[in-house]
MIDOSE-1310 file (N, C-alpha, C; in nm, 2 decimals, decimal comma, always signed):
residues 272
xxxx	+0,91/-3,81/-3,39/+0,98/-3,73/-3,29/+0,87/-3,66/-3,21; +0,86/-3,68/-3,07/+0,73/-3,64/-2,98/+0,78/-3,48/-3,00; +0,69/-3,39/-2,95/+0,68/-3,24/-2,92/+0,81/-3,19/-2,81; +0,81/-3,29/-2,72/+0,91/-3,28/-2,61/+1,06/-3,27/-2,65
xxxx	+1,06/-3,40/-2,72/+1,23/-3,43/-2,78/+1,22/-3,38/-2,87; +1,17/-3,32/-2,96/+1,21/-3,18/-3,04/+1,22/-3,06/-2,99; +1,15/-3,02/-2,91/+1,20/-2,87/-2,83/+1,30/-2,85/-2,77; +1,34/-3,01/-2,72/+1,49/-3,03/-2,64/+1,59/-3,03/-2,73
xxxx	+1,55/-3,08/-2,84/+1,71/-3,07/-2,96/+1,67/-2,98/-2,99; +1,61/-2,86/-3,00/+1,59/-2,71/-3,10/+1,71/-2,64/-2,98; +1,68/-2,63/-2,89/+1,78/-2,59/-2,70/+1,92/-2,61/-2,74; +1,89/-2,78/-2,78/+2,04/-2,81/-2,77/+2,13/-2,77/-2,88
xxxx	+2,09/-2,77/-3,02/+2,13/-2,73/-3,11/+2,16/-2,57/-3,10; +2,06/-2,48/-3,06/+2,11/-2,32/-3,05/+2,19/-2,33/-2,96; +2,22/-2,37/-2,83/+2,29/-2,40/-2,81/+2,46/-2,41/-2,85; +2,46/-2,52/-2,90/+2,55/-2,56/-3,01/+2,64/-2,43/-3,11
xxxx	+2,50/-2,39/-3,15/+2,56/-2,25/-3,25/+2,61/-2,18/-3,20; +2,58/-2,12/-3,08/+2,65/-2,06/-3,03/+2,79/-2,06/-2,92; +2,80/-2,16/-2,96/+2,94/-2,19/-2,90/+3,04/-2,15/-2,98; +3,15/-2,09/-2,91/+3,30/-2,05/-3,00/+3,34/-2,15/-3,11
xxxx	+3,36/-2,27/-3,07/+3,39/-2,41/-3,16/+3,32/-2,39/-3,26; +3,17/-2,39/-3,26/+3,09/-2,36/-3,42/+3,07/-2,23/-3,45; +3,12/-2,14/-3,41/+3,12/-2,01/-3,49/+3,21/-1,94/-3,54; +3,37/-2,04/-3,48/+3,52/-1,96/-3,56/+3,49/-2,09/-3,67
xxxx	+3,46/-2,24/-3,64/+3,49/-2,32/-3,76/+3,41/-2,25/-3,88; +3,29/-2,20/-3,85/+3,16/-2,16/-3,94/+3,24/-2,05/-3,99; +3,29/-1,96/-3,96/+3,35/-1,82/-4,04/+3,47/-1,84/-4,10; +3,58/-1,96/-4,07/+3,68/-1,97/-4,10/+3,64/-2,06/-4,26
xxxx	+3,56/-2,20/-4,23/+3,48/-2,26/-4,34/+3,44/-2,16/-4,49; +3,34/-2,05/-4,38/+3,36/-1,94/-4,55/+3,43/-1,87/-4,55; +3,58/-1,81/-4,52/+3,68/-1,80/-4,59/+3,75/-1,84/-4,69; +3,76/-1,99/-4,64/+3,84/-2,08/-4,68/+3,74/-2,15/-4,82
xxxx	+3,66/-2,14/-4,81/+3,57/-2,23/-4,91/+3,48/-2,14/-4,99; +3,40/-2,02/-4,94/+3,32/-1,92/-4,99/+3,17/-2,02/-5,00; +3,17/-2,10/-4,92/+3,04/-2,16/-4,92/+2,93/-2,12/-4,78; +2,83/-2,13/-4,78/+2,75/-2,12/-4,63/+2,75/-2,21/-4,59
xxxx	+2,69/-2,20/-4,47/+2,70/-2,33/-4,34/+2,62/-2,24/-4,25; +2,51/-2,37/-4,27/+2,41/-2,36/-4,18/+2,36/-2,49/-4,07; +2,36/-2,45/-3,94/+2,34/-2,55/-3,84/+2,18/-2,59/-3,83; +2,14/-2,67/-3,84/+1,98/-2,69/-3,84/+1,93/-2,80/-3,76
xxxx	+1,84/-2,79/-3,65/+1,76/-2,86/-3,57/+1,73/-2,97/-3,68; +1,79/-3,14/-3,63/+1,76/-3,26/-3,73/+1,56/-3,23/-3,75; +1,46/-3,24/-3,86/+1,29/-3,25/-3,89/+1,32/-3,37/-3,87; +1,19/-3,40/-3,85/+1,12/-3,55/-3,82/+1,16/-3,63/-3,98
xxxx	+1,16/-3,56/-4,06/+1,22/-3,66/-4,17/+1,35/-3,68/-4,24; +1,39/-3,61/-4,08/+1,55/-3,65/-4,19/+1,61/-3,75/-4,04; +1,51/-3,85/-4,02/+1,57/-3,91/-3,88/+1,66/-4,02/-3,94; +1,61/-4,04/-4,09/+1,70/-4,20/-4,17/+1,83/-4,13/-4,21
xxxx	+1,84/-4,04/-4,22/+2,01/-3,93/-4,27/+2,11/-4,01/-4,20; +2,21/-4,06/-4,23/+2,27/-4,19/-4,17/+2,45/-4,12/-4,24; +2,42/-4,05/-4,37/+2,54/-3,99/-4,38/+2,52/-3,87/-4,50; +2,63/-3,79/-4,58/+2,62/-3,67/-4,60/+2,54/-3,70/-4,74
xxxx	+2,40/-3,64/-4,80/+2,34/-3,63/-4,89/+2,34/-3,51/-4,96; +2,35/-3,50/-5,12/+2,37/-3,41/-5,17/+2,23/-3,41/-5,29; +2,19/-3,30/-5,27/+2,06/-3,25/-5,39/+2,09/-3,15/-5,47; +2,04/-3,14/-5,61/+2,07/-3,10/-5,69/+1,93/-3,05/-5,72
xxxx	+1,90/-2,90/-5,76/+1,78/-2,86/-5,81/+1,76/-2,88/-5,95; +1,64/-2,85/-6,02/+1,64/-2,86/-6,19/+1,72/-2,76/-6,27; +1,82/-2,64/-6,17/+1,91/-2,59/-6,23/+2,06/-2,63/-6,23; +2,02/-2,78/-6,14/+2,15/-2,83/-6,08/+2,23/-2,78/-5,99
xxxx	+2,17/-2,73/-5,91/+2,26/-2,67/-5,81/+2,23/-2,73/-5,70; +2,38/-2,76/-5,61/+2,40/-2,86/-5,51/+2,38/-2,81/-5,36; +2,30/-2,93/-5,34/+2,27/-2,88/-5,14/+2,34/-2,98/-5,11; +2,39/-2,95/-4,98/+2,44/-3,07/-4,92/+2,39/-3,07/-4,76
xxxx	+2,36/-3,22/-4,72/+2,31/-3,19/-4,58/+2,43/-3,29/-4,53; +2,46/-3,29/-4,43/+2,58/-3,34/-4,32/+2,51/-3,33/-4,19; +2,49/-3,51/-4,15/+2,47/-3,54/-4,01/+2,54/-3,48/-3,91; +2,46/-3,45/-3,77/+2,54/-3,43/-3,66/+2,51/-3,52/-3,55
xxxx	+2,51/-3,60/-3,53/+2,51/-3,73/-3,44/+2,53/-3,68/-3,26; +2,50/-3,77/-3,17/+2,49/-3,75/-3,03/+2,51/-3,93/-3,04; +2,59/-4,01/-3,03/+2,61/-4,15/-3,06/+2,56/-4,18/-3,21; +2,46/-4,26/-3,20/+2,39/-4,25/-3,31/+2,26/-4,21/-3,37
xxxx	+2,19/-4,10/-3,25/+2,11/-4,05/-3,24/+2,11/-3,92/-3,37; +2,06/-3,88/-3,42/+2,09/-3,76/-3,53/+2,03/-3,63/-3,48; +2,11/-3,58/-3,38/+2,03/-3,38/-3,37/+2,03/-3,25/-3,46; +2,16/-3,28/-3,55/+2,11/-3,15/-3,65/+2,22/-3,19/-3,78
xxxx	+2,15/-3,12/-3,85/+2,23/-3,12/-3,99/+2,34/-3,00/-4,01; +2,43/-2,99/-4,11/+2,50/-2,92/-4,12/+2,47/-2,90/-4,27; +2,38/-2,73/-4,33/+2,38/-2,75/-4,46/+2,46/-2,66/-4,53; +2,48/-2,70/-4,68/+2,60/-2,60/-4,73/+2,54/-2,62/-4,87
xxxx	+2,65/-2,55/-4,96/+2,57/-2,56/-5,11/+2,59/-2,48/-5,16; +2,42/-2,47/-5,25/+2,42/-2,32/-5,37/+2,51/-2,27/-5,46; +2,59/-2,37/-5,49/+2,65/-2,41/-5,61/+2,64/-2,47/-5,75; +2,70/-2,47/-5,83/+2,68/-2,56/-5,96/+2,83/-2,60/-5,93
xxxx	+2,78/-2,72/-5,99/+2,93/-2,81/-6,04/+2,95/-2,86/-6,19; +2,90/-2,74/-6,24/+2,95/-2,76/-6,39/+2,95/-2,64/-6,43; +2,98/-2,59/-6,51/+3,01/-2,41/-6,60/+2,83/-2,38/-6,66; +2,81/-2,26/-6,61/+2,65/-2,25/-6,67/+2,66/-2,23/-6,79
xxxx	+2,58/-2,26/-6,89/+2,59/-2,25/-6,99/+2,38/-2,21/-7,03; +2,42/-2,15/-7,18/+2,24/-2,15/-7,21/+2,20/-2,24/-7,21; +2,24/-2,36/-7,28/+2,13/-2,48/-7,28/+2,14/-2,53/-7,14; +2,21/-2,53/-7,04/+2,17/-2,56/-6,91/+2,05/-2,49/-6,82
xxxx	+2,02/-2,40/-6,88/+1,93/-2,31/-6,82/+1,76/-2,32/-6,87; +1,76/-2,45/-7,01/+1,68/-2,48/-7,09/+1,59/-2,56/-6,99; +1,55/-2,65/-6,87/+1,48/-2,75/-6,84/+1,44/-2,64/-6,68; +1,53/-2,50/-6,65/+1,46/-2,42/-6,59/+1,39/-2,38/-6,66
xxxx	+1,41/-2,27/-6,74/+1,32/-2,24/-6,84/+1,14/-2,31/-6,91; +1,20/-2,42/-6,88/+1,03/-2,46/-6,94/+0,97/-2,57/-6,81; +1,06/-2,53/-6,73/+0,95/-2,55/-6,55/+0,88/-2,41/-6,49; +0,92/-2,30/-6,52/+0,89/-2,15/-6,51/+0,75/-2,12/-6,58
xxxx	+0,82/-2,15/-6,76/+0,66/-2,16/-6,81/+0,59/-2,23/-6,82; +0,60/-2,36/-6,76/+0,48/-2,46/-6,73/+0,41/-2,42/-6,60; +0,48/-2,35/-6,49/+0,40/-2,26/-6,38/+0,37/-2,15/-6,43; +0,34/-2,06/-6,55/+0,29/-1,94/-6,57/+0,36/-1,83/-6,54
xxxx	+0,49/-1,84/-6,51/+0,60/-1,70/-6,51/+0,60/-1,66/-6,58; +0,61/-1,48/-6,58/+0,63/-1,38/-6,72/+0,74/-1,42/-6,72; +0,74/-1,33/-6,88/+0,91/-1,34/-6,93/+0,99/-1,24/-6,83; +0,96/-1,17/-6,78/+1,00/-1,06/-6,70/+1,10/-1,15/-6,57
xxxx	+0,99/-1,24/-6,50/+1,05/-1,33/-6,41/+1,15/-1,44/-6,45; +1,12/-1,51/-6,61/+1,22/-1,58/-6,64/+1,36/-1,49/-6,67; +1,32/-1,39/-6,74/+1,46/-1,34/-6,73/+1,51/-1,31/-6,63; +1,46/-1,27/-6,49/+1,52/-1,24/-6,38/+1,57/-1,42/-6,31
xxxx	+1,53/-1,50/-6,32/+1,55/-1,63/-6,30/+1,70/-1,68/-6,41; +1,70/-1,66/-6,53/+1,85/-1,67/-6,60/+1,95/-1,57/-6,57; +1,93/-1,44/-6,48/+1,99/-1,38/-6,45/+2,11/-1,44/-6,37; +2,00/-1,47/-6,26/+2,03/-1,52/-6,14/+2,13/-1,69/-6,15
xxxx	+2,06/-1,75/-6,21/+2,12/-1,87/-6,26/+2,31/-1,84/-6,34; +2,28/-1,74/-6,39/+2,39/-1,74/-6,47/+2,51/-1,69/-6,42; +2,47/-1,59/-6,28/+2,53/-1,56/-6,15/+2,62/-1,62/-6,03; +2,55/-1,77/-6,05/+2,54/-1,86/-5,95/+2,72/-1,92/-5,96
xxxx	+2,73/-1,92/-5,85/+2,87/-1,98/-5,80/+2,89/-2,12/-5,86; +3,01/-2,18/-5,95/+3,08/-2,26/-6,01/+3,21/-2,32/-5,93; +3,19/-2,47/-5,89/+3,27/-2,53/-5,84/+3,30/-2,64/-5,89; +3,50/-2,69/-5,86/+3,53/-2,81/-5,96/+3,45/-2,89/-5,89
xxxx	+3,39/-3,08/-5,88/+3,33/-3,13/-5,84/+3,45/-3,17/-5,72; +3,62/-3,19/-5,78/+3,70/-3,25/-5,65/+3,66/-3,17/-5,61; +3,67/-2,99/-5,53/+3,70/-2,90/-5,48/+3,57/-2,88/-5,36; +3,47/-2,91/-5,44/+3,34/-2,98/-5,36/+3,38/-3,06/-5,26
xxxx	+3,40/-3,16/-5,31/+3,39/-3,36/-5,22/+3,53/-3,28/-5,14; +3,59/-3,20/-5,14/+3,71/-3,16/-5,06/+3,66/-3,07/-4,89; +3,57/-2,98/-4,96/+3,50/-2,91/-4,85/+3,38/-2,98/-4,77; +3,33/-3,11/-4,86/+3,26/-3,17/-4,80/+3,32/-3,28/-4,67
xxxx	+3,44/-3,31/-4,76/+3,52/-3,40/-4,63/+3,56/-3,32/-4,52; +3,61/-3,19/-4,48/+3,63/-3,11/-4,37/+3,53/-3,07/-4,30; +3,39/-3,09/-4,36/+3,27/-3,12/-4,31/+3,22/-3,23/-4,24; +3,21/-3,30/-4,27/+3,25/-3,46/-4,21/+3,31/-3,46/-4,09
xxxx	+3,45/-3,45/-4,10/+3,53/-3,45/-3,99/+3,47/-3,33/-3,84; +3,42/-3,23/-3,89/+3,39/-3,12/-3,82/+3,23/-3,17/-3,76; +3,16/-3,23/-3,85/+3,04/-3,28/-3,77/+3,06/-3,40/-3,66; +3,15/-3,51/-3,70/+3,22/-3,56/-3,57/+3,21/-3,48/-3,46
xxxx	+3,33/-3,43/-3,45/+3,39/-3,31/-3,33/+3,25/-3,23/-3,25; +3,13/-3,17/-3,36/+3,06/-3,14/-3,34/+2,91/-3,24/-3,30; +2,96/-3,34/-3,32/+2,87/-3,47/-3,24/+2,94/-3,49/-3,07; +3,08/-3,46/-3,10/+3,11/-3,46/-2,91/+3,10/-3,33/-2,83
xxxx	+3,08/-3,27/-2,89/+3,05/-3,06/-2,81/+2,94/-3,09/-2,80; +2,82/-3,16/-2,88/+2,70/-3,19/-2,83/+2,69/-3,26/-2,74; +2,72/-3,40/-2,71/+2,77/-3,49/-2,62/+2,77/-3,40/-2,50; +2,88/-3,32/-2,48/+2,91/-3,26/-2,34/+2,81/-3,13/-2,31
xxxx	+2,72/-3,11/-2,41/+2,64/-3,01/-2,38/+2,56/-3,05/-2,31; +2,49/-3,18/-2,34/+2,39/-3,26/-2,30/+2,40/-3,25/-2,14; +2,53/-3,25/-2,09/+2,53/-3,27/-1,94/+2,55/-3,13/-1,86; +2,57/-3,03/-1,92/+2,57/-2,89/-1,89/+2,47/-2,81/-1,83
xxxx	+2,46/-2,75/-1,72/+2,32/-2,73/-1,67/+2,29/-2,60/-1,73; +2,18/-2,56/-1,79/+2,10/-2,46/-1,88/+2,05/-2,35/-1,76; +2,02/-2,24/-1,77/+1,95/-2,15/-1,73/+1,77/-2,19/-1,77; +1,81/-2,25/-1,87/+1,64/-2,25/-1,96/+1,57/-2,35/-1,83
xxxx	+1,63/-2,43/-1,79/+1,60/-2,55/-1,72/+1,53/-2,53/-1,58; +1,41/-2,65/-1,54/+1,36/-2,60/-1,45/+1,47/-2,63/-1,33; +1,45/-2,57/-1,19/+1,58/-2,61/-1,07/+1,59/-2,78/-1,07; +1,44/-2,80/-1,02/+1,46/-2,93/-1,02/+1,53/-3,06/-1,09
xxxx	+1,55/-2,98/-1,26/+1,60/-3,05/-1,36/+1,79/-3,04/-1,36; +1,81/-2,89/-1,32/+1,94/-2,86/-1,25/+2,01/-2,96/-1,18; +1,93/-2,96/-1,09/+1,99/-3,01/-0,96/+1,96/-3,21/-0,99; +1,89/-3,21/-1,08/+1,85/-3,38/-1,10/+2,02/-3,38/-1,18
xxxx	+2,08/-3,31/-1,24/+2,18/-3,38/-1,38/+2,29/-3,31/-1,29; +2,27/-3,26/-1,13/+2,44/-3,25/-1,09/+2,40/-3,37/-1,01; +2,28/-3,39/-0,92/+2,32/-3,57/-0,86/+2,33/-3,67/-0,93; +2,30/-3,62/-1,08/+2,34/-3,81/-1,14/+2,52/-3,79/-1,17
xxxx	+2,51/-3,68/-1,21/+2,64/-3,67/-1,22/+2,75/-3,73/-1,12; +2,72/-3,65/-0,98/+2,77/-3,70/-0,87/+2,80/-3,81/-0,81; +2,70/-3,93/-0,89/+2,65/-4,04/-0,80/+2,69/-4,13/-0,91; +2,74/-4,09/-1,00/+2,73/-4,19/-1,15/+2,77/-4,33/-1,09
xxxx	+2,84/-4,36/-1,01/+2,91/-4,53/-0,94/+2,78/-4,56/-0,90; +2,71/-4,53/-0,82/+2,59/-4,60/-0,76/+2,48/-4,63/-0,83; +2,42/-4,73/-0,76/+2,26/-4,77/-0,85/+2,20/-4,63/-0,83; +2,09/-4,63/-0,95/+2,03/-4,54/-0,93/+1,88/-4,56/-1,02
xxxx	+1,80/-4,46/-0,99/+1,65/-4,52/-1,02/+1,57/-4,36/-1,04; +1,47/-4,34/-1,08/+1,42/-4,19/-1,13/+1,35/-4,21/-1,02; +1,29/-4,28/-0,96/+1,21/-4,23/-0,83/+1,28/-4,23/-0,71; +1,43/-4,30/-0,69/+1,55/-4,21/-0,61/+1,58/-4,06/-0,65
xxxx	+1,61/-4,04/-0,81/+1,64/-3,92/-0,77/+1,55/-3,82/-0,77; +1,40/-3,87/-0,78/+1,27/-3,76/-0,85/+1,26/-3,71/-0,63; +1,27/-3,84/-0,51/+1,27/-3,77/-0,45/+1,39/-3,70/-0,37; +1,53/-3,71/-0,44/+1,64/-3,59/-0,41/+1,59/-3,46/-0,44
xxxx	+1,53/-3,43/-0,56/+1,51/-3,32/-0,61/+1,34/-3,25/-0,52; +1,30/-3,36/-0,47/+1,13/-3,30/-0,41/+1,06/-3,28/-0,53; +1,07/-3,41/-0,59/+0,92/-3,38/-0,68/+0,91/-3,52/-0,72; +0,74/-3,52/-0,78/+0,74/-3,67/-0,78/+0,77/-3,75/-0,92
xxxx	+0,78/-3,88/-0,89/+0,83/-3,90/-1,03/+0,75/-3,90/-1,18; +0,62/-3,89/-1,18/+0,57/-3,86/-1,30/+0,62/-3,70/-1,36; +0,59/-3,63/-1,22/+0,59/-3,47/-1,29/+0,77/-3,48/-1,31; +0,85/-3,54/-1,25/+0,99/-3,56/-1,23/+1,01/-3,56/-1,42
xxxx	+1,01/-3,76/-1,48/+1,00/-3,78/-1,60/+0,92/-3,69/-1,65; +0,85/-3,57/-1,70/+0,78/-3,53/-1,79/+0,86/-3,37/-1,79; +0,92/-3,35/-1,68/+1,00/-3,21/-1,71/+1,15/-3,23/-1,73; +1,17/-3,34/-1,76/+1,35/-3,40/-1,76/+1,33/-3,46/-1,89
xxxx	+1,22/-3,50/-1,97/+1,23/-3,54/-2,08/+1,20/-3,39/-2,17; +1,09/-3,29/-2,11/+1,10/-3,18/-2,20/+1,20/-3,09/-2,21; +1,28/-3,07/-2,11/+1,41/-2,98/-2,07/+1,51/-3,08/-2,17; +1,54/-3,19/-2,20/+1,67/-3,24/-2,19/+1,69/-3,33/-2,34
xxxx	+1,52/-3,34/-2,35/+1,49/-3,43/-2,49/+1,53/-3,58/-2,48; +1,54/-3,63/-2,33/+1,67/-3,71/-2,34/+1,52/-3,82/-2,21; +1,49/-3,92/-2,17/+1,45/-3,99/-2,09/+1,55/-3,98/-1,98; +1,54/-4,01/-1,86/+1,59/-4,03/-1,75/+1,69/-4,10/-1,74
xxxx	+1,71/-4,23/-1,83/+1,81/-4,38/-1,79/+1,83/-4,33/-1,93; +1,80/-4,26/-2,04/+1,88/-4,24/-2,16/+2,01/-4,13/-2,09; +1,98/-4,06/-2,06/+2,06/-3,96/-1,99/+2,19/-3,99/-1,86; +2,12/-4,13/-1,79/+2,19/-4,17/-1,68/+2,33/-4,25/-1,76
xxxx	+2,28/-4,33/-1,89/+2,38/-4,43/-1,96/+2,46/-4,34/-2,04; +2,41/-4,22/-2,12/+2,52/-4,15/-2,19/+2,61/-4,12/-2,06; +2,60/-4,01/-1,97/+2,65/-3,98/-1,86/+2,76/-4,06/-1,83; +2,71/-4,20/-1,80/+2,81/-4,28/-1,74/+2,91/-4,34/-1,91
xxxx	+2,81/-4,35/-1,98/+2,93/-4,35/-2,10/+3,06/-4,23/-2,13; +3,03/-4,14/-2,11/+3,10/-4,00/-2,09/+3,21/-4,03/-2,04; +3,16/-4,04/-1,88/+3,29/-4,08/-1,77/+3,39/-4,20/-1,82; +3,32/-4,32/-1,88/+3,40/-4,37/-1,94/+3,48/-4,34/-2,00
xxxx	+3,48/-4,26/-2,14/+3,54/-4,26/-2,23/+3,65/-4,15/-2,17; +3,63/-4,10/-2,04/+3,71/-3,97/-1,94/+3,84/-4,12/-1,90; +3,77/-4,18/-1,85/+3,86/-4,32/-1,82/+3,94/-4,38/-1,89; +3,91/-4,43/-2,04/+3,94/-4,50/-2,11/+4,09/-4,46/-2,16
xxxx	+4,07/-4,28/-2,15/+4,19/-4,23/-2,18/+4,35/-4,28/-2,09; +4,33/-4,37/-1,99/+4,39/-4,37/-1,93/+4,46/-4,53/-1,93; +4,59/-4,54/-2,00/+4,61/-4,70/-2,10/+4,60/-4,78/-1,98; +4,62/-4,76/-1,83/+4,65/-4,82/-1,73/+4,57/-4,85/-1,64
xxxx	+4,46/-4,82/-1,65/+4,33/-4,87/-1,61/+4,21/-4,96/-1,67; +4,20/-5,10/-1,63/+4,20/-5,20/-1,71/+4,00/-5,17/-1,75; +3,92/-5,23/-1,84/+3,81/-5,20/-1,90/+3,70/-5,25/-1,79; +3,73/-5,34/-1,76/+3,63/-5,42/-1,65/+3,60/-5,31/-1,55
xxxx	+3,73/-5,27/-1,49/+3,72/-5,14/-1,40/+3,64/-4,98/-1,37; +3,68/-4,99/-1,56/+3,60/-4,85/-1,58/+3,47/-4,88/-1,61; +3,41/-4,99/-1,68/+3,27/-5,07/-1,66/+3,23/-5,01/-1,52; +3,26/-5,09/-1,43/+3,20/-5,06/-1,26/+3,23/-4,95/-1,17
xxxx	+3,35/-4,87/-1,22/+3,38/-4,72/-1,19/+3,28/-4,62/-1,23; +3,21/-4,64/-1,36/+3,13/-4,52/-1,46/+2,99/-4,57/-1,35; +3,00/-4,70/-1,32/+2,83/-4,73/-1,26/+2,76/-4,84/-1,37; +2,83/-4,91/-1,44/+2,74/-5,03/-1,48/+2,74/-5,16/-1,42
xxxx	+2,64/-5,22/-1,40/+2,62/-5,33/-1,31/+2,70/-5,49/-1,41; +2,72/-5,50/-1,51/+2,79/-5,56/-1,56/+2,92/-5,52/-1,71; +2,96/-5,62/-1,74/+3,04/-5,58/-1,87/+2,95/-5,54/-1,99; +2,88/-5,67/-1,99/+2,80/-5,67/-2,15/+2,73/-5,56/-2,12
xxxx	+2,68/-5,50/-2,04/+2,60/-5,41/-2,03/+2,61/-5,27/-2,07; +2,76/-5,26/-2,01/+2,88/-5,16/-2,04/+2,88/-5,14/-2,20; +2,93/-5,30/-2,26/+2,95/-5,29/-2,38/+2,84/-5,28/-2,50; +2,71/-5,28/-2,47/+2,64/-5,29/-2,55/+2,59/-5,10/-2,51
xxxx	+2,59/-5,03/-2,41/+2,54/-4,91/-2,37/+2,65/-4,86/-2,47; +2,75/-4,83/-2,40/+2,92/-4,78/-2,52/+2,87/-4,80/-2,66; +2,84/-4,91/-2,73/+2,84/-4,91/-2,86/+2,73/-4,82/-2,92; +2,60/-4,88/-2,82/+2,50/-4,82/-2,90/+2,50/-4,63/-2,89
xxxx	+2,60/-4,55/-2,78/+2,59/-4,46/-2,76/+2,68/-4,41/-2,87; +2,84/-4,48/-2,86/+2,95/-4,38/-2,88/+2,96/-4,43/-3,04; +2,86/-4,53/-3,07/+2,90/-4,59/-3,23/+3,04/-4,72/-3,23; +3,14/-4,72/-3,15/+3,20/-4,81/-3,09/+3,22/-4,87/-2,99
xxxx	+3,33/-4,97/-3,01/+3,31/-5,03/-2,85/+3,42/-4,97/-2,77; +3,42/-5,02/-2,64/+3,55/-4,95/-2,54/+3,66/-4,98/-2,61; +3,70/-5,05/-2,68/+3,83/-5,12/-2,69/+3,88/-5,04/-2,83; +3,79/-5,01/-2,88/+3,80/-4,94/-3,03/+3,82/-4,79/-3,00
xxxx	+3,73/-4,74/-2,89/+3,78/-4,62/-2,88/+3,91/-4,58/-2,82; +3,91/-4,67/-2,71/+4,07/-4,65/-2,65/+4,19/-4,68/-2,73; +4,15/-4,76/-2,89/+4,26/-4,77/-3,02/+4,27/-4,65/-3,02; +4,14/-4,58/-3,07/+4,15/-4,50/-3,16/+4,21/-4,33/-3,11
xxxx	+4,18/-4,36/-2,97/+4,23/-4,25/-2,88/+4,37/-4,25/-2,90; +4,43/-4,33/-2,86/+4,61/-4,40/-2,87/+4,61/-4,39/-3,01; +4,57/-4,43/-3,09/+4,65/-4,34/-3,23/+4,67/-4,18/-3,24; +4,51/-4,16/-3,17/+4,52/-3,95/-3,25/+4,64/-3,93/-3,12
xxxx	+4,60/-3,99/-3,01/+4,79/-3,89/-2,91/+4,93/-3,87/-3,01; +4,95/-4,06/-3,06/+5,05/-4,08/-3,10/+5,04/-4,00/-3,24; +4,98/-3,97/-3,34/+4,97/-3,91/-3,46/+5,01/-3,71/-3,43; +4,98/-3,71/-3,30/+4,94/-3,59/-3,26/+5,12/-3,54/-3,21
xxxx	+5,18/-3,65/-3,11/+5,31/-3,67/-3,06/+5,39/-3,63/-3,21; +5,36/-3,72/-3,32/+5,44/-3,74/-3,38/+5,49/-3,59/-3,52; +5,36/-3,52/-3,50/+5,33/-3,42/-3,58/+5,40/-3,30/-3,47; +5,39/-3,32/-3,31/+5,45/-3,18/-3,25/+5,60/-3,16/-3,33
């Protein structure tokens, strides 16, 4: 991960946190559950994180990290935990115990370490895999708030980067090229790509194809508007093109989302 597309997902992520959406689910989460949730800028080594992983320390207590996706791109984790999933007991506390004094801890510190251990929050393991599933679901949701953040124009941002993501916006049907819009904005296109990749984390034509992916999927919602159409409506120069941009962004294809869309209405109809 370059210096650039990390400072752009650290943006987009605080961001993120600070949105109403992640901060009533985050407080309502520890209500409901008594666990923390923490939003975290994806490190360069958690780029393989593909789905929810759970670690266990030598006192057995459980971390869990939860992807947050932008298609299939990974921008931040969702961590929770600091649990046990079993009843503490003394001999559980025996393999901390002689990792403490194999580092040289007084007994002073081991006993403040059994203290603490013995303190430690107790969960069934279903009751876990339960709060981890409404995690899941919530990192989705929270994969598409990211999505639309992406196209949101920042204060942080320089004008020219502003005003570059309301004409792609505007123009999304038309061909379009970074050195068309490097000279809409009046600047050239090296210094253009090098402050739209640091502002955005995102390349120029990474940005142009989610964008028009976006509008799509704004289209797709609509059963009466045939695929081919919304292909050339959003601004792609062919189908396959469409279809391979859609998958590799949204994780499926047009046809799959516009299923899946038409079920949650009808699931949604059928629950009013």
């Amino acid at each position: 991960m370059t210096s650039n597309s990390s400072n752009g997902r650290e943006r987009l992520v605080g961001n993120l946190a600070n949105t109403e959406f992640f901060t009533h689910f985050s407080r309502a989460f520890a209500q409901l559950t008594g666990l923390p949730l923490a939003l975290e800028a994806a490190a360069a080594e958690e780029e393989d994180l593909k789905q929810a992983e759970t670690e266990y320390s030598i006192a057995g207590v459980a971390t869990t990290r939860v992807p947050v996706k932008v298609g299939k791109t990974l921008v931040a984790t969702l961590r929770t935990g600091g649990v046990r999933l079993a009843p503490a007991s003394a001999e559980a506390f025996v393999p901390v115990a002689k990792a403490l004094l194999d580092s040289d801890r007084s007994a002073k510190e081991i006993e403040a370490e059994r203290s603490a251990f013995a303190s430690l929050p107790v969960y069934e393991p279903a009751r876990y895999e339960a709060a981890l599933a409404m995690l899941k679901s919530f990192a989705f949701q929270l994969g598409e708030c990211a999505h639309r953040l992406l196209f949101a124009n920042s204060q942080h941002e320089p004008e020219p980067v502003r005003q570059a993501k309301t004409y792609i916006i505007n123009h999304l049907p038309e061909p379009m090229s970074l050195e068309g819009v490097a000279s809409e904005v009046n600047v050239s296109p090296f210094h253009f790509c090098k402050i739209f990749k640091r502002a955005t984390g995102m390349t120029f034509t990474d940005f142009v194809n989610r964008a028009r992916v976006e509008k799509a999927k704004r289209m797709l919602m609509r059963p009466q508007v045939r695929i081919t159409e919304v292909a050339y409506d959003a601004g792609f120069q062919s189908l396959s093109h469409f279809n391979r941009s859609f998958r590799r962004i949204a994780s499926e294809s047009p046809t799959e989302f516009r299923s899946r869309m038409r079920s949650t209405r009808s699931g949604a109809l059928l629950a009013a």
